[in-house]
N, C-alpha and C positions, 0 to 999 in steps of 0.2 A: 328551879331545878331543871325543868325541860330548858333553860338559855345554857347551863351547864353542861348540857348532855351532848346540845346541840355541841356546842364548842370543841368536845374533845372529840365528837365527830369529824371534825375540819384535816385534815393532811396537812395541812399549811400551820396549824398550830401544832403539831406534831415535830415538823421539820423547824417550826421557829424553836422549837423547847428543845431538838438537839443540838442547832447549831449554838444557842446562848450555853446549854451545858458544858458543849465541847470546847467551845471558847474559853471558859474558865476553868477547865479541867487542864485542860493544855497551858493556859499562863502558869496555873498552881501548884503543876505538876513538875515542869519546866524551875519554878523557882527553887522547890524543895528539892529537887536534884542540885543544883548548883550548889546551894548553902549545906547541901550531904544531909534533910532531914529524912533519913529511909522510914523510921517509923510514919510522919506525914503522908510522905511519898505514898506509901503500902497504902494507911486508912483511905487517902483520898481517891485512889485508883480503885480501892475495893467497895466502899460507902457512895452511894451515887444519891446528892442532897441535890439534883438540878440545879449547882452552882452555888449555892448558900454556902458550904464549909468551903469550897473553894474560894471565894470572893472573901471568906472573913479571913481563911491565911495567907489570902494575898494581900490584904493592908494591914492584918493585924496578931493572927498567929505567929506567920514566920518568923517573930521574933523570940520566938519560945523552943528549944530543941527541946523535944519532951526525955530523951533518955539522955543526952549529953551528949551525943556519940557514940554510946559505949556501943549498941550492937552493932553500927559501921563498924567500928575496932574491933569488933569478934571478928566479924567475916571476912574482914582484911586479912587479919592474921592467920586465919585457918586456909585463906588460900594461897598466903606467902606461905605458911606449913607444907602445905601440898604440892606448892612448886618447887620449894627443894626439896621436900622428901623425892620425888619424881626425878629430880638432876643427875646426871649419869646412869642413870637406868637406860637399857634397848625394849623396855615395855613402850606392843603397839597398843 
C-alpha cells in the first residue's frame, strides 16, 4: 500500500495519466464526431474512464450508433426551424 501511495505521489505519473487520457479522448472523440455519433461524442467528453471507454470505441464501439441518428436529426431540424422562422425578420 505505502509503494501505492508513494506512486500517486509522483507529478510525473500524474502528467503520464493525463497525457495517455488526453490522447484517447482526442482520437475517440475526433472519430465519433466524424461518423455524427453525438450521444458517444456527449458520454465520452462527460464520463472520464482514463482512456478505457475511449480506447474500446476507438476499435470496437464505433461501430454501433446507439440511437441511429435520431437526436442529430432532432437538432438539425430545430435549427433549420429556427433559421427560417428567423429569415426576413430585422430582429437584432
Amino acid at each position: 500500500m505505502e509503494q501505492f501511495n508513494a506512486l500517486m505521489n509522483q507529478p510525473n505519473f500524474f502528467i503520464a495519466v493525463m497525457i495517455w487520457s488526453f490522447l484517447w479522448k482526442g482520437l475517440a472523440l475526433w472519430k465519433s464526431a466524424n461518423k455524427r455519433h453525438l450521444l458517444w461524442f456527449v458520454i465520452m467528453l462527460v464520463v472520464n474512464t482514463l482512456g478505457l471507454l475511449e480506447i474500446a470505441y476507438f476499435f470496437f464501439l464505433n461501430r454501433w450508433d446507439i440511437d441511429g441518428g435520431r437526436i442529430l436529426k432532432l437538432l438539425e431540424n430545430r435549427v433549420k426551424k429556427n433559421n427560417n422562422h428567423g429569415k426576413g425578420s430585422n430582429r437584432i
